[in-house]
DOKOL-846129 format. One record per atom (N, C-alpha, C): residue number from 1; residue in one letter; atom name; x, y, z. Coordinates in steps of 0.001 Angstrom, whole numbers, plus 524288, in hexadecimal, padded with zeros to 5 digits. Last residue first. Layout:
<nodes>
(node NUM; 'a'; 'CA'; (X; Y; Z)),
...
</nodes>
This chain:
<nodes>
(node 103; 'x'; 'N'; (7DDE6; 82226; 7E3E8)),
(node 103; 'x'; 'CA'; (7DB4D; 823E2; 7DF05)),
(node 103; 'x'; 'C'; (7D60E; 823DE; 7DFD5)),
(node 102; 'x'; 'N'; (7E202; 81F64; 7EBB4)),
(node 102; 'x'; 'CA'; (7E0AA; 82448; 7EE1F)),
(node 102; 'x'; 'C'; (7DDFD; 825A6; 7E88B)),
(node 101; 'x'; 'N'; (7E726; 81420; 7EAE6)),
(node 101; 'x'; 'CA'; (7E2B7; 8165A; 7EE7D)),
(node 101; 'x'; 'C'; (7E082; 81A75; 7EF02)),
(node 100; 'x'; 'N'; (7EBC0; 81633; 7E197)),
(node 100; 'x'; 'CA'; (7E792; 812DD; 7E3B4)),
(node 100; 'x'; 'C'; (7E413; 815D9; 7E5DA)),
(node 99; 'x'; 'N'; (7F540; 81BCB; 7E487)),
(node 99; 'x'; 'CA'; (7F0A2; 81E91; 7E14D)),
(node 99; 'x'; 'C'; (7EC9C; 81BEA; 7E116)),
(node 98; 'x'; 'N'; (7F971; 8176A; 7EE47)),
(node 98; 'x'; 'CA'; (7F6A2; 81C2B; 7EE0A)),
(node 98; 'x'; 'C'; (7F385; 81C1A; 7E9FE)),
(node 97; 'x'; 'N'; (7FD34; 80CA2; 7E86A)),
(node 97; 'x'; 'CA'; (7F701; 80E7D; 7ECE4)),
(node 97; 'x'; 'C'; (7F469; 8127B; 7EDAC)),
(node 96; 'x'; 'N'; (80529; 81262; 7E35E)),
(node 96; 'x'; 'CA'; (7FF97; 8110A; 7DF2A)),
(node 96; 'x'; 'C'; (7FB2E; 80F20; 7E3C7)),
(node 95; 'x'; 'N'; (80AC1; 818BD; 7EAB9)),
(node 95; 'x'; 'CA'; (807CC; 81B1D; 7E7C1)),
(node 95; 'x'; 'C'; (8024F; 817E6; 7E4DC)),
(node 94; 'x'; 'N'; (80E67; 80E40; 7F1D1)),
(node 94; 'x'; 'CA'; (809E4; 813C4; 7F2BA)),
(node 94; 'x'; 'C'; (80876; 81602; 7EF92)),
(node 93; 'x'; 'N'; (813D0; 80947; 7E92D)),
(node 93; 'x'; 'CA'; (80F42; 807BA; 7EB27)),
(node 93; 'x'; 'C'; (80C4C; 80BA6; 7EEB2)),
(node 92; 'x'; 'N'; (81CE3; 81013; 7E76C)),
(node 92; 'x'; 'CA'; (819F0; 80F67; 7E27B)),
(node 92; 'x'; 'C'; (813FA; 80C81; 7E6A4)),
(node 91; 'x'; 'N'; (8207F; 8125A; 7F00E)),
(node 91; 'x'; 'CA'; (81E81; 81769; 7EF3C)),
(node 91; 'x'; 'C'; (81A1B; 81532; 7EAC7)),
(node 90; 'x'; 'N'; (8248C; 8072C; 7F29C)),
(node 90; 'x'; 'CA'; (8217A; 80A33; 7F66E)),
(node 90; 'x'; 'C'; (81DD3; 80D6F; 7F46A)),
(node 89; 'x'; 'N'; (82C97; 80652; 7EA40)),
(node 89; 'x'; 'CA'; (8278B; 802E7; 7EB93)),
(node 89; 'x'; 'C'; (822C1; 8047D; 7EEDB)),
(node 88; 'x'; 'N'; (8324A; 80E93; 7F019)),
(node 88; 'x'; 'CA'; (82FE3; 80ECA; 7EA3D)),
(node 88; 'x'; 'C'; (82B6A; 80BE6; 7E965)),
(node 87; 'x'; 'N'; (836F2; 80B42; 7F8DC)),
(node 87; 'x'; 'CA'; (83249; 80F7F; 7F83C)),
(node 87; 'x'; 'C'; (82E9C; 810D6; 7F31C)),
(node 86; 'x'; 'N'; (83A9C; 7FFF9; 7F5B7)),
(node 86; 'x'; 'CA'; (836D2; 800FF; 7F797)),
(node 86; 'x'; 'C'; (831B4; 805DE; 7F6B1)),
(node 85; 'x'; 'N'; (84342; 80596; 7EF69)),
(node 85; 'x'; 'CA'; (83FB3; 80240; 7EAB3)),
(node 85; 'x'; 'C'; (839DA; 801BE; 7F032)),
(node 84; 'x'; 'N'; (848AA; 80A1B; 7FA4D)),
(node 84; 'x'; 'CA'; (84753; 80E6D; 7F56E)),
(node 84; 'x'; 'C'; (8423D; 80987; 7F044)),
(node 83; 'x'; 'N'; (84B36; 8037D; 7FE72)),
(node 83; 'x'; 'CA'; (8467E; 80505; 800FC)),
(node 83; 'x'; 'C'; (84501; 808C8; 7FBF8)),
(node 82; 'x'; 'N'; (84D19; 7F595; 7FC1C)),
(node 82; 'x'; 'CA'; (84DC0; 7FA0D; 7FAEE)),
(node 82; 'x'; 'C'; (8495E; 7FE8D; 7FA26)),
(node 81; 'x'; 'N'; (84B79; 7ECDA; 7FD3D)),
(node 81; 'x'; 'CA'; (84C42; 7EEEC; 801AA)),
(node 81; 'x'; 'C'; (84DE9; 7F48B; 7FF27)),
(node 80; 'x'; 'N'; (83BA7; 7EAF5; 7FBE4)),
(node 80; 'x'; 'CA'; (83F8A; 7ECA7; 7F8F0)),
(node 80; 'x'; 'C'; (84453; 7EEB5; 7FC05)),
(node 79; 'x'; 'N'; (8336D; 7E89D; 803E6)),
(node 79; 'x'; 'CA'; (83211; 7E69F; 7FE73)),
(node 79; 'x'; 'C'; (83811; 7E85A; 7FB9F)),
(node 78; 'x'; 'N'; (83792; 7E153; 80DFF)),
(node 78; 'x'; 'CA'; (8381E; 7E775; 80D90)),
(node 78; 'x'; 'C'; (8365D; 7E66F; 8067A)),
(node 77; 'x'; 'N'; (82FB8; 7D73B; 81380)),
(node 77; 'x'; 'CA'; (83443; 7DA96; 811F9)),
(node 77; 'x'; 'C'; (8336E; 7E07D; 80F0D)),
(node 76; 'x'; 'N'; (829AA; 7CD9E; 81D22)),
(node 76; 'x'; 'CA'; (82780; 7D3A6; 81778)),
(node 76; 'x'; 'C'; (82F98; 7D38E; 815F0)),
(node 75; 'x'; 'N'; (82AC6; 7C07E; 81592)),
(node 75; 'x'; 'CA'; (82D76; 7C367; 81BAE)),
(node 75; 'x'; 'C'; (82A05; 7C890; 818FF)),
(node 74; 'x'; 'N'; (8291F; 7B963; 81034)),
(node 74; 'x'; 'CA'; (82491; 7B794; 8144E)),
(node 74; 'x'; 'C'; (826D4; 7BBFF; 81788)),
(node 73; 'x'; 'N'; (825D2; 7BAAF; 8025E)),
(node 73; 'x'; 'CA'; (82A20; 7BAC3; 80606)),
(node 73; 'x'; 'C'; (826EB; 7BAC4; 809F2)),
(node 72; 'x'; 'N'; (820A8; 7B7F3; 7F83F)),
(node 72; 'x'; 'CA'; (822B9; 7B19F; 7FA7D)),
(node 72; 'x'; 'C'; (827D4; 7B470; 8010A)),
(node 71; 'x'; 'N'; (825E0; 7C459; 7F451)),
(node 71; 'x'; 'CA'; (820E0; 7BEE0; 7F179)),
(node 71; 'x'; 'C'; (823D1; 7BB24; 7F5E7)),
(node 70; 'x'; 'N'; (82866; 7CD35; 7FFA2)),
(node 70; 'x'; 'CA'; (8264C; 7CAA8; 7F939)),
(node 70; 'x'; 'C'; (825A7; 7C569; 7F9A6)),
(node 69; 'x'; 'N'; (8202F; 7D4FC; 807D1)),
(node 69; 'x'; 'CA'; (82233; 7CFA3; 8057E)),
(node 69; 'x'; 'C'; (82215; 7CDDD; 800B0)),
(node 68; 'x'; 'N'; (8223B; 7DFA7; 80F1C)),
(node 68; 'x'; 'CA'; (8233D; 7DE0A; 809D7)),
(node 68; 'x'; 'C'; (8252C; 7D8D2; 8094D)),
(node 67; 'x'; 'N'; (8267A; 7E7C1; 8173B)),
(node 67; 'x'; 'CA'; (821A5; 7E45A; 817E2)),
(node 67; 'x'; 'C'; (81F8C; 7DF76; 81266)),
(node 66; 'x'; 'N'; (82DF0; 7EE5C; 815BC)),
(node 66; 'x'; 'CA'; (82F8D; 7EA9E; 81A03)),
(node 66; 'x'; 'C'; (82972; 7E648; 819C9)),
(node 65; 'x'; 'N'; (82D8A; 7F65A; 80DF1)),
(node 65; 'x'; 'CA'; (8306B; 7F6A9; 811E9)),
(node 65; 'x'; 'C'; (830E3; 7F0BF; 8142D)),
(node 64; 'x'; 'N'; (8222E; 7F497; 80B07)),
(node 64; 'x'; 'CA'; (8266B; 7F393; 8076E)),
(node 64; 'x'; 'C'; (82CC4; 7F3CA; 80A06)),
(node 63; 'x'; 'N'; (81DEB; 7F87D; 81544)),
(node 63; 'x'; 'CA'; (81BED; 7F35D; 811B4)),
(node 63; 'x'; 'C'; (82088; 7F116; 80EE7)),
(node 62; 'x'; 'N'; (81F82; 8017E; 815BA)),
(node 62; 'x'; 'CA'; (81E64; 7FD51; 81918)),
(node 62; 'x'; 'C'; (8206D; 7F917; 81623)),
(node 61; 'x'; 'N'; (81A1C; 80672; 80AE1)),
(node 61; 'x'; 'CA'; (821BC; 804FF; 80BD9)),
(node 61; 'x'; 'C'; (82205; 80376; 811E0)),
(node 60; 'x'; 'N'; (81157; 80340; 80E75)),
(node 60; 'x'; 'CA'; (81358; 8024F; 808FC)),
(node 60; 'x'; 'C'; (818F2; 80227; 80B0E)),
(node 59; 'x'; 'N'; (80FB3; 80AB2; 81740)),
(node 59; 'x'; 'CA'; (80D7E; 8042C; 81761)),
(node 59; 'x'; 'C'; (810F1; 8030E; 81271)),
(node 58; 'x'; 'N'; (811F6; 8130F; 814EA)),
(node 58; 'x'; 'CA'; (814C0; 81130; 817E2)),
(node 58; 'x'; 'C'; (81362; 80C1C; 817B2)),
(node 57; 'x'; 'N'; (80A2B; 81726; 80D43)),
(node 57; 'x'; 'CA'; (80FA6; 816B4; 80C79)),
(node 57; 'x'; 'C'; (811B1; 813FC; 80F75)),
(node 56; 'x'; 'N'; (7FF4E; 8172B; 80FE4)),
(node 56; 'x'; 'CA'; (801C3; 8122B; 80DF4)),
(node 56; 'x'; 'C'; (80721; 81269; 80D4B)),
(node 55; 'x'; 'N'; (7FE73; 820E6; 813BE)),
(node 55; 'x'; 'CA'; (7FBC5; 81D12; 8168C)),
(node 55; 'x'; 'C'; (800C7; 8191C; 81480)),
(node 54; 'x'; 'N'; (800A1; 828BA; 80C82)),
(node 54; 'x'; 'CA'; (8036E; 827C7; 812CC)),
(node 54; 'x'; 'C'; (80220; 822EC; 81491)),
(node 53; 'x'; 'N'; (7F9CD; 824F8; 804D2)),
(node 53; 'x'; 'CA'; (7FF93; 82439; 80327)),
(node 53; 'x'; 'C'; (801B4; 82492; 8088A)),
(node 52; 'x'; 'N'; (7F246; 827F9; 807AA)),
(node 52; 'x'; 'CA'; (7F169; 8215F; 806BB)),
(node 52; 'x'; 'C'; (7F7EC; 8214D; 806C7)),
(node 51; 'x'; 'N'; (7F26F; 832B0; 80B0B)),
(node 51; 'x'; 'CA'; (7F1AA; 83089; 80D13)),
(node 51; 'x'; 'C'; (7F114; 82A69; 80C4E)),
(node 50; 'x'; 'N'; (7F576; 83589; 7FD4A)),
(node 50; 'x'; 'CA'; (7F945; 8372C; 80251)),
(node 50; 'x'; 'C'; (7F943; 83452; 807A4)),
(node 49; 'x'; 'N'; (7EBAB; 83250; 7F98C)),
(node 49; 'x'; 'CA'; (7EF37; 83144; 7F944)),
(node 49; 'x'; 'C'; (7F3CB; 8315D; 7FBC3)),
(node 48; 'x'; 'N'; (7E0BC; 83422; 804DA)),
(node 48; 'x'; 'CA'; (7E360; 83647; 800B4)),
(node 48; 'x'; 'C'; (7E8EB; 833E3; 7FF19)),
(node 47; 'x'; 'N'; (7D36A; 82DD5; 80645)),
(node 47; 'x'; 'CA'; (7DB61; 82DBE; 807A4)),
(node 47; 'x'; 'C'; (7DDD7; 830A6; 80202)),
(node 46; 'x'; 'N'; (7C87B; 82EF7; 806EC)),
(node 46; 'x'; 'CA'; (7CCFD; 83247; 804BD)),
(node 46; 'x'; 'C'; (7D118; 83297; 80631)),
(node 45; 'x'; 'N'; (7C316; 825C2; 80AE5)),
(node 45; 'x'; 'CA'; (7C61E; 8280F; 80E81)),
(node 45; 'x'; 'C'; (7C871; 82E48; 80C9A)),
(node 44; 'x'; 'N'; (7C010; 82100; 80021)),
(node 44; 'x'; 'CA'; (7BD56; 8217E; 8045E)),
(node 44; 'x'; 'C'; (7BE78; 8261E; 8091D)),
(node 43; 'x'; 'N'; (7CBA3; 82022; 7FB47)),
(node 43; 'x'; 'CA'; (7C6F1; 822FD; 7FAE5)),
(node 43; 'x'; 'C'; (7C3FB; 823D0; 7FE1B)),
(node 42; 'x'; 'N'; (7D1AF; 819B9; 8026B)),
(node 42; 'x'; 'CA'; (7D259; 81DD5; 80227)),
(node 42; 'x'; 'C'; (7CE03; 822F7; 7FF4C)),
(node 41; 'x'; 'N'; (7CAA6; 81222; 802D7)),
(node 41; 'x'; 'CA'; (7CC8D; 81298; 80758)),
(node 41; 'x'; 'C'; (7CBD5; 81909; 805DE)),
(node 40; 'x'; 'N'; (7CB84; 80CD4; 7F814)),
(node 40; 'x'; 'CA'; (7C802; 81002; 7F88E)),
(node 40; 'x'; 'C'; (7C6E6; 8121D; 7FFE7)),
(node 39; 'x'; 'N'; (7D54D; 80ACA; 7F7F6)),
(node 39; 'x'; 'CA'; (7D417; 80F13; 7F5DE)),
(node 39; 'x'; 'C'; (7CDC5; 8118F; 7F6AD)),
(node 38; 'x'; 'N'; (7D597; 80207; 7FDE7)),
(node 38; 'x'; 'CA'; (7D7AA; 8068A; 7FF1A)),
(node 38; 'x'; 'C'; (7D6ED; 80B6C; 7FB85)),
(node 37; 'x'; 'N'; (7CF30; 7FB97; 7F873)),
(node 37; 'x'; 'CA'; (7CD2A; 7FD40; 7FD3C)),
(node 37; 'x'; 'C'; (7D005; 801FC; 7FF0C)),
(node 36; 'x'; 'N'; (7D757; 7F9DC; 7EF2B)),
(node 36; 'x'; 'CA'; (7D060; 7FE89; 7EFBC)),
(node 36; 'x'; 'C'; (7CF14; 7FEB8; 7F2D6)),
(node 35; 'x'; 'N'; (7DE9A; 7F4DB; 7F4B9)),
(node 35; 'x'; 'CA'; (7DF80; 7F9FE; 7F1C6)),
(node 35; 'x'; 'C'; (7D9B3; 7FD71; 7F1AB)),
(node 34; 'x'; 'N'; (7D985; 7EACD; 7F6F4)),
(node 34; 'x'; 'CA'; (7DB9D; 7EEBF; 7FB6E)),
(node 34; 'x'; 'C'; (7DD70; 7F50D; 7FA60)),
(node 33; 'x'; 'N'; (7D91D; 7E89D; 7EC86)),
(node 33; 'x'; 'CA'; (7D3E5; 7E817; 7EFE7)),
(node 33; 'x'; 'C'; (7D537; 7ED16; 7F523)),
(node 32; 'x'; 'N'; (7E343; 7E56D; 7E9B0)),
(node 32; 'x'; 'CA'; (7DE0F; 7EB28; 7E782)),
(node 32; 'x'; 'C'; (7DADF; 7EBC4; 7E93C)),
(node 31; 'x'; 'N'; (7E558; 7DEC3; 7EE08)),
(node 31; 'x'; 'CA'; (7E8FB; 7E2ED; 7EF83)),
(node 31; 'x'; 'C'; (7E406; 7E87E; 7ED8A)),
(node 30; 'x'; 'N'; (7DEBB; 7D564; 7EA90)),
(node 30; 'x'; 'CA'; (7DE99; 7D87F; 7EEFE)),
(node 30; 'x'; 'C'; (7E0AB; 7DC35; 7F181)),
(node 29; 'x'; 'N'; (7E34E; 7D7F0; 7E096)),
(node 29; 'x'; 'CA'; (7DE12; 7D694; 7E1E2)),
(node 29; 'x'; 'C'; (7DD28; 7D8C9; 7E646)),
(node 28; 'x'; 'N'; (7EF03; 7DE32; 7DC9C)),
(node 28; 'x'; 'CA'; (7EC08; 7D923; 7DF85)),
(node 28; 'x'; 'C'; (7E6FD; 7D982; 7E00C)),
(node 27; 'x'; 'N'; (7F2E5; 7E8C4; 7DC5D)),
(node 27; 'x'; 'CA'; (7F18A; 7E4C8; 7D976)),
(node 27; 'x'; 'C'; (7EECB; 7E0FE; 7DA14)),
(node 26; 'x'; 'N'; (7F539; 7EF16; 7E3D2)),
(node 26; 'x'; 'CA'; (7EEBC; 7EEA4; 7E32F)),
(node 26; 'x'; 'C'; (7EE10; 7EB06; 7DD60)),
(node 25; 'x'; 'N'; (7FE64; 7F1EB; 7E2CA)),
(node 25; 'x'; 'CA'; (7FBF9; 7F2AF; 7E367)),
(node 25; 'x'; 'C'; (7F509; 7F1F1; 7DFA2)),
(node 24; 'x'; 'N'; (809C6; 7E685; 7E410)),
(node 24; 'x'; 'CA'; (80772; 7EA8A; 7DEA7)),
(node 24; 'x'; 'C'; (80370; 7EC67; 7E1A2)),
(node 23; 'x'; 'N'; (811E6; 7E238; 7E962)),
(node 23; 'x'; 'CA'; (80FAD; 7E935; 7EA3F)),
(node 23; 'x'; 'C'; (80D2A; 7E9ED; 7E7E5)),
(node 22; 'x'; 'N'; (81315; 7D87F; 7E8AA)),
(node 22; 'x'; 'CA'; (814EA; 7DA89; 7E3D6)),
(node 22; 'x'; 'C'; (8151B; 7E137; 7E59A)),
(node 21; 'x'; 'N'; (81086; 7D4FD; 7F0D1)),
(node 21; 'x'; 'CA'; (8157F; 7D325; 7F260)),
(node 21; 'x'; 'C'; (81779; 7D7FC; 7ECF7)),
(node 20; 'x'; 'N'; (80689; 7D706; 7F5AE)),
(node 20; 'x'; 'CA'; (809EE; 7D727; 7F887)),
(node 20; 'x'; 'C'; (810A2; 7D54D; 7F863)),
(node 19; 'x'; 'N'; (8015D; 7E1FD; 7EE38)),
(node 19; 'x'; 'CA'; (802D3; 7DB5B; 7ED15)),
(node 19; 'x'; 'C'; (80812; 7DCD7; 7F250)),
(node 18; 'x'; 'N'; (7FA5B; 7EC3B; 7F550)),
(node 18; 'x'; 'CA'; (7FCED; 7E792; 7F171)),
(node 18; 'x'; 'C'; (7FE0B; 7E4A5; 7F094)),
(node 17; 'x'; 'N'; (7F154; 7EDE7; 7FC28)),
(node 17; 'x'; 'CA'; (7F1BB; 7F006; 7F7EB)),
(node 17; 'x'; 'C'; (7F526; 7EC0B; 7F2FC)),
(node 16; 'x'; 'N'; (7F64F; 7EB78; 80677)),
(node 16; 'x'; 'CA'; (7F20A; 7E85D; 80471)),
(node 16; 'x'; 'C'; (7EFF3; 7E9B5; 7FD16)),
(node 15; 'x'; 'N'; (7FA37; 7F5E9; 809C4)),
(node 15; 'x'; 'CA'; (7FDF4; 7F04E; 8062A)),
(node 15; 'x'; 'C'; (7FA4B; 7EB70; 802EF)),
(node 14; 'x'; 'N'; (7F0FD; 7FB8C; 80C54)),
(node 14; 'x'; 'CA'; (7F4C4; 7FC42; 80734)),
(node 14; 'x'; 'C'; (7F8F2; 7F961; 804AC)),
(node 13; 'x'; 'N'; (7ED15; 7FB4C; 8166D)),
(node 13; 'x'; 'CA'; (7EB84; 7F73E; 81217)),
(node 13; 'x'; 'C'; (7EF0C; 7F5F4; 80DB4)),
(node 12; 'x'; 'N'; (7F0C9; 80292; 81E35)),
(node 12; 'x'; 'CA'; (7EFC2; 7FA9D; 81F4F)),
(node 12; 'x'; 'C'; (7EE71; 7F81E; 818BF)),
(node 11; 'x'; 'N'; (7EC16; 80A72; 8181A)),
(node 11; 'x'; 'CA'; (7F341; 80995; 81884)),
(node 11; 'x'; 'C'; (7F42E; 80553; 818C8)),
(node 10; 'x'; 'N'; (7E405; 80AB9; 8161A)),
(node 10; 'x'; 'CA'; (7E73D; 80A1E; 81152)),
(node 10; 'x'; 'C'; (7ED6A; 80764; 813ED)),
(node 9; 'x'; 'N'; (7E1CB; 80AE1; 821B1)),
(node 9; 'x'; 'CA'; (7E001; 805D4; 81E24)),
(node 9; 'x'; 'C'; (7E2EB; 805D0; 81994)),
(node 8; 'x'; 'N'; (7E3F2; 8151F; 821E5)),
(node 8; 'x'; 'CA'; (7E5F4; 8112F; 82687)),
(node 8; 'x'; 'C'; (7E482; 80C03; 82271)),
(node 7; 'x'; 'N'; (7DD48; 8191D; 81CFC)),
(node 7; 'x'; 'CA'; (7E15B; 81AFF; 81AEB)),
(node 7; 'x'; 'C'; (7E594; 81719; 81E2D)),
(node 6; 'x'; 'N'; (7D41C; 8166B; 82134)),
(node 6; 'x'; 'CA'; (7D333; 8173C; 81CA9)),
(node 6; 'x'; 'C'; (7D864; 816C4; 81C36)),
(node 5; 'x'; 'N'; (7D4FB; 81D51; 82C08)),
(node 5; 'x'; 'CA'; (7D504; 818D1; 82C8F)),
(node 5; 'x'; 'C'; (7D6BD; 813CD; 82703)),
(node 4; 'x'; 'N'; (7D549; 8292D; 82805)),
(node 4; 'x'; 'CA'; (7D9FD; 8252E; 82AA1)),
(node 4; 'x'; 'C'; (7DB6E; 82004; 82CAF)),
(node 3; 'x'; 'N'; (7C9F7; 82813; 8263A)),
(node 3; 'x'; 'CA'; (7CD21; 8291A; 82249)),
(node 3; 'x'; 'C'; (7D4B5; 82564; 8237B)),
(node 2; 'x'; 'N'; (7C258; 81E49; 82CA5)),
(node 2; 'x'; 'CA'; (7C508; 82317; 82B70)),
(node 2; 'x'; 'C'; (7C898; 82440; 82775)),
(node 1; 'x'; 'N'; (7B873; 815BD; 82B80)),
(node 1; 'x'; 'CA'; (7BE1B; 81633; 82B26)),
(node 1; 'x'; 'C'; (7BF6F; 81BF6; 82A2E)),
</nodes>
């Protein structure tokens, strides 16, 4: 695997990271499981913070934008319609992956 291949996988992976309805990161059993593979992605590889953070930003507020189901809902939706409590939600879950992954 290449370095840009490495950094292609965080990105496919990084929702897999949390609770799909709470966000918490890498709480879960299997949310943590997908967290150390990615970290050790990034070791292996030396992804630099800057580079996990381009990667995953857009997947994340993807996500929270328009891809988002809460508890018992069968459609995605926008997690908040308010885009300003979104980006916030956004910025707070890249950072604590970032430092995850890149510690």
């Amino acid at each position: 695997m290449s370095k840009s291949a490495a950094i292609n996988e965080i990105k496919q992976r990084i929702c897999g990271c949390y609770g799909s309805v709470d966000l918490k990161f890498a709480l879960h059993p299997s949310d943590e499981k997908t967290a150390k593979s990615l970290k050790a992605l990034s070791k292996k590889y030396s992804i630099s913070k800057s580079e996990v953070e381009d990667a995953i930003t857009p997947v994340i507020e993807d996500w929270l934008a328009s891809k988002y189901y809460g508890f018992g809902e069968n459609e995605p939706r926008a997690y908040h319609d308010d885009k300003n409590v979104r980006a916030s939600k956004a910025s707070d879950m890249i950072s604590e992956a970032v430092r995850y992954i890149v510690s």
